[in-house]
N, C-alpha and C positions, 0 to 999 in steps of 0.2 A: 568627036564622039564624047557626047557627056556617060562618067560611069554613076551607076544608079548607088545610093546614097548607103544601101544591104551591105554594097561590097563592103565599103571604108567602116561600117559598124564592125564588119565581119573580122575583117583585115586590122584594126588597132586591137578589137578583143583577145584575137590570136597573138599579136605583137606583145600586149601590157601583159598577158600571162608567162608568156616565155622570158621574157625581159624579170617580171616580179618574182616568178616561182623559181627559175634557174640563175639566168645572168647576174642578177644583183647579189642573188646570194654569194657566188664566185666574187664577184668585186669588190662585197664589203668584208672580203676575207685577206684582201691586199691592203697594201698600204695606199690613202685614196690619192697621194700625189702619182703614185706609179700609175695608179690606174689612168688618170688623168695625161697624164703623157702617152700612156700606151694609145687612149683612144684619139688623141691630138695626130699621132701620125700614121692611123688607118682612117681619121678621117680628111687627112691630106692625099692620102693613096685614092681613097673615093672620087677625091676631088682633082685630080689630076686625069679624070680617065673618061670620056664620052659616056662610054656603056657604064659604066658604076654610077657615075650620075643618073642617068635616068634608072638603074636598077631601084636605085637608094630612093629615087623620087616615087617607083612604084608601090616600096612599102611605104612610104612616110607622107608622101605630099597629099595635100588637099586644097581646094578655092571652091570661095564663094561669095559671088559680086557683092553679098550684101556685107561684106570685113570690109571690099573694096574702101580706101577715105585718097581725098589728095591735101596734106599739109603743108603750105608754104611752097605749095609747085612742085612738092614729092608726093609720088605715088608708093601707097601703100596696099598690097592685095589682102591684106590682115594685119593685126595688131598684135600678134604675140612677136618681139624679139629677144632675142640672147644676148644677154646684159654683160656689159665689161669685164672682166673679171675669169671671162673662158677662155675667149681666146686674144691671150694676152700681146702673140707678135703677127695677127692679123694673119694665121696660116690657116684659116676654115674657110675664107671667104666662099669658095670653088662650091663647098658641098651643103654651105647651109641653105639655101633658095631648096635643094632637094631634100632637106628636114623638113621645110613647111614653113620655117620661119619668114614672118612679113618682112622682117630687118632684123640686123646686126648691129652689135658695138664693140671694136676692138678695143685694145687695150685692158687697165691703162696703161700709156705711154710717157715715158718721159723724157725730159731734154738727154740724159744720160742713160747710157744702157746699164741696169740694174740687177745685181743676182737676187737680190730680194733676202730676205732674213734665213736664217739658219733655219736645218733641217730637223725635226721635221715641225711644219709649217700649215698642216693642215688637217682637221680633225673629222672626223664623222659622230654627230649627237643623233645616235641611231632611231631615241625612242622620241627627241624632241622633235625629229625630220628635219634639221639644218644641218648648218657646217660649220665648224671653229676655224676661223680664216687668216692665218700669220705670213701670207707671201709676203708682204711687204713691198709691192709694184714691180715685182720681177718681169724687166722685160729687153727685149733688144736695145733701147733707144730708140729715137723718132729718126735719126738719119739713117739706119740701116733698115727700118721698117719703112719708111719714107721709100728708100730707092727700090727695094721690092715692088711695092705697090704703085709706083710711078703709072706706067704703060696699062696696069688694069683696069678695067670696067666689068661693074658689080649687077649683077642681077638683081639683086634687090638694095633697097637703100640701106647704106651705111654711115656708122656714126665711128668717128673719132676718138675718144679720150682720153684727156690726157691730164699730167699729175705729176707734180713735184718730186723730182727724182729721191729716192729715198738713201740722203749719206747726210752726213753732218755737214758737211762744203754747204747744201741748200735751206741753213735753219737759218741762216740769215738774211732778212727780211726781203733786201733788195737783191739778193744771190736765190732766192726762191723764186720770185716775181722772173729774172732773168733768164731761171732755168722754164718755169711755164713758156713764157714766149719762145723759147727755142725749140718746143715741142711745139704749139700752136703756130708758129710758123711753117716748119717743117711738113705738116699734115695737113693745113689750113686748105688747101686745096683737091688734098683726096678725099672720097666718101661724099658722102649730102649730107650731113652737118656733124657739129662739133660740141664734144663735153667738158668742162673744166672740172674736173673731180677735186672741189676742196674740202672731202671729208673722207680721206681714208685713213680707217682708225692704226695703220699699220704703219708707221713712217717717223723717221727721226723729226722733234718739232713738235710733233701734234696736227693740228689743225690751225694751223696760224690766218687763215686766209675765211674763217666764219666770224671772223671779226671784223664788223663795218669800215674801220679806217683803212686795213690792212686788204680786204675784198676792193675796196674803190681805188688804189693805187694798182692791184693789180688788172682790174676791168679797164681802167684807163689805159693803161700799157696796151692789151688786147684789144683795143677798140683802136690802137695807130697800124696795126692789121689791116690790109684792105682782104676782106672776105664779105661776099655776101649769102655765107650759109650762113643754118642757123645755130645758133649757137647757146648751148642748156648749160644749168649748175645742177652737180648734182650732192643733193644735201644728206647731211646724217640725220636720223630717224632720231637721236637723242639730243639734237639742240629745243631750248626752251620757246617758249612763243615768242619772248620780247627777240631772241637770238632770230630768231623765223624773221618778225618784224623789219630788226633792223637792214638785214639780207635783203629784203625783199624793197626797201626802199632805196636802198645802195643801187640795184640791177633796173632800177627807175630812168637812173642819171647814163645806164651803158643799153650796149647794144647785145642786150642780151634777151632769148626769145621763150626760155622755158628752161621748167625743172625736173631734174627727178628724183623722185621720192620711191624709194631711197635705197641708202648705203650701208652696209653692216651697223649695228647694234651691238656695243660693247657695256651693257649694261647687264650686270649678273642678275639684277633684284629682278625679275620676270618670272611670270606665271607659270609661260608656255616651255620654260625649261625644265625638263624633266629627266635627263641623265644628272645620276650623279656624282658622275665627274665631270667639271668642263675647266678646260683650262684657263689658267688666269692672262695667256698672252691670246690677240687678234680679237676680230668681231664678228658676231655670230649672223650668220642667213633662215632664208628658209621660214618655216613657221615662227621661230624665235619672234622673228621680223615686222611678220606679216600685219599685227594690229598698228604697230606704230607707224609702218608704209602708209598702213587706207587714215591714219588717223593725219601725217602729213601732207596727202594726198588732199585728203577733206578742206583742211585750215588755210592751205596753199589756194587752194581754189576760191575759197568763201573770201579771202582776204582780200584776193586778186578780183573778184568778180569776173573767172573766166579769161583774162586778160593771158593770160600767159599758157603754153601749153604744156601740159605736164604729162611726163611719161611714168606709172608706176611702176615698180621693180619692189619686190620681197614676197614672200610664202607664196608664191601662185606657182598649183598643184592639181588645178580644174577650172573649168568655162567656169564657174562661180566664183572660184576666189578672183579670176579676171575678170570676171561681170563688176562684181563689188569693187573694184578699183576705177573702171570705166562708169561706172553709175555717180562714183565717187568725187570723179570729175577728169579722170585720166584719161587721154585718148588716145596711148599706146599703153603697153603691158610688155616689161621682161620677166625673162626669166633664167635663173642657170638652176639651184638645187630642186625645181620639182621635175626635170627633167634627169636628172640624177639620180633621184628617188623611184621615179616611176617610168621611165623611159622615155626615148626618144618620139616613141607614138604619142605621148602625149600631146604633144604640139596639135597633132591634125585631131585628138580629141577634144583639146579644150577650143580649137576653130569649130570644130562640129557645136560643140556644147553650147557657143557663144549664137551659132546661128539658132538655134533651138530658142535659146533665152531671146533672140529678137523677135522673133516670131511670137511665141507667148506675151510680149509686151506690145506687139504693136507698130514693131519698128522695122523700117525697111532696111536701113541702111543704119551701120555699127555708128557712125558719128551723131543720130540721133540720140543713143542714149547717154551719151557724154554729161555728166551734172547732172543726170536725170533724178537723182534724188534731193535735187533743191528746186528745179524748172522744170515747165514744160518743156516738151521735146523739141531741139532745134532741125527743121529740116535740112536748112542748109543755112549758112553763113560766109562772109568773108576767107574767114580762116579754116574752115573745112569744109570741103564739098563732094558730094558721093562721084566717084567715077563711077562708070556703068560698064567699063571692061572685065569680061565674065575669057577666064580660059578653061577648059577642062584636061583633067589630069593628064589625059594622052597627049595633048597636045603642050603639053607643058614638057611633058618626058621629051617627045620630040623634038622639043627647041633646046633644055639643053644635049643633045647630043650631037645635033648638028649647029649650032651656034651657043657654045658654051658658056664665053664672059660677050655676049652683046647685048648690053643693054643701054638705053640712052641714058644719058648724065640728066638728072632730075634736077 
């Protein structure tokens, strides 16, 4: 039974009101890390339970064949997912398929389990619409997050990440490199692919690993892995073009398949900042973000010719700001603060939004407009080609309630 298109207008309008006019207001009245834990373990209750799942999937989920894309032999029902940085020890998997999200990415993770920096750690820039981000990689480790996730299968694809444990023990060169592989081993084999996050602005060290000598010792390590997912960098929005450059020639010589653009922004001199206080510790998301996302998004693409796949992440907050990253040359989209900002409906509004936007252009299927603002529209290629599996909402509810986590390994 397909439901007619009124409802879900009907259904996010009532959700993004109740969400904007009450619940946020309540939320940004707490502290955002409490809140952030509180909803991490209602929405693990969701996700543990047949009927919450498909309830959850009735306000939120949405499909439509034309997000359908298959990349690298994973299938994707849409291109919005939830970007590293939410769900840090991989405990959403259960309930995010009934957000509406096409995919996930836990972490990050790292070779060591992490408390992450002192409290408090995390800011709300109310009027900018991002976040001040100081966790620091707070997370289980990869081997207790590893034996978790052993035995499961994910409903939709997931991504890995992982990231230099953050203590002084891993600011040494080959003690950092060492510690990656223990995470990237550890996880190499859960999820449909893998992220090496060498730019998080939060971590003793710095960023030692966006520096070309120090990036190809550690790719080289990673490449004596036998995995055949695919495997992304994900880069900071404030490295320079020659810094872009160099990176990008480095992942030349490895086995690496794509980027994403991008990671916090720890640069005060910015426009789009408009609170007048933001603190001088972590790096900022959200709008802060979003120009320098589409603008490495752009440079990444033009440089590569296409060549690599890039998943955007920063300020997306509407089918537009994800249009304009996919036009950009992205052929996925994350997200964590405009779903923060504007609620969980968001997800099935900016899938609605984005079909809309194809439709007005011409295009059947979402991996057409991929670059579309440098080329014509590709219909199909190698590296991405439309599935034509179309599910409707009901029947979506009713597969997770009676077959929860089956899904094939992509």
């Amino acid at each position: 039974m397909n439901v007619p298109d009124f409802f879900f207008r009907f259904r996010d309008a009532l959700n993004a009101f109740l969400y904007t006019k009450i619940l946020k207001n309540i939320f940004f009245m707490i502290d955002p890390e409490t809140v952030h834990e509180t909803m991490t373990r209602v929405g693990v209750f969701l996700g543990a339970h047949a009927i919450t799942r498909g309830v959850t999937a009735c306000f939120f989920y949405y499909s439509n064949k034309k997000l359908n894309q298959t990349i690298r032999g994973i299938f994707f029902s849409n291109p919005i997912g939830l970007a590293a940085g939410f769900d840090k020890d991989a405990q959403l998997t259960d309930i995010l398929p009934a957000l509406g999200f096409g995919f996930a990415e836990a972490g990050s993770i790292t070779g060591e389990a992490c408390v992450g920096n002192p409290r408090p750690r995390l800011w709300r820039l109310k009027k900018s619409k991002g976040l001040m981000i100081h966790y620091g990689l707070k997370n289980e480790g990869c081997e207790r997050i590893a034996e978790r996730l052993r035995d499961k299968h994910f409903q939709i694809p997931m991504g890995m990440s992982i990231a230099k444990t953050n203590c002084q023990k891993t600011v040494d060169l080959q003690a950092g490199i060492d510690d990656y592989f223990k995470a990237f081993t550890a996880l190499k084999d859960l999820g449909n692919y893998c992220t090496i996050n060498i730019s998080c602005p939060n971590a003793f060290g710095g960023q030692p690993f966006t520096d070309p000598v120090s990036l190809d010792l550690l790719l080289a390590k990673i490449d004596t892995a036998q995995t055949s997912k695919p495997i992304f960098l994900k880069l900071s929005p404030d490295l320079k073009k020659e810094e872009i450059d160099a990176i990008i020639e480095v992942t030349k010589r490895h086995k690496i398949f794509g980027f994403i653009c991008s990671n916090l922004t720890k640069n005060r001199d910015n426009k789009k900042i408009i609170d007048s206080t933001v603190s001088e510790k972590g790096g900022m998301s959200g709008k802060v973000v979003e120009d320098l996302s589409n603008e490495l998004i752009r440079y990444c693409y033009q440089k590569t010719k296409g060549a690599y796949v890039i998943i955007g992440c920063g300020g997306v907050f509407s089918a537009e700001d994800a249009y304009k990253k996919i036009k950009a040359g992205a052929s996925l989209v994350q997200m964590i603060t405009g779903m923060i900002f504007e609620g969980p409906q968001v997800i099935s509004q900016i899938n609605r939004g984005l079909v809309a936007l194809l439709e007005k252009d011409g295009f059947e299927n979402i991996a057409e407009a991929i670059g579309g603002d440098y080329e014509s529209p590709r219909r199909t290629s190698g590296r991405l080609r439309e599935n034509s599996t179309e599910f409707s909402c009901a029947s979506m509810v009713l597969g997770w309630c009676f077959t929860p986590q089956l899904t094939p390994e992509l």
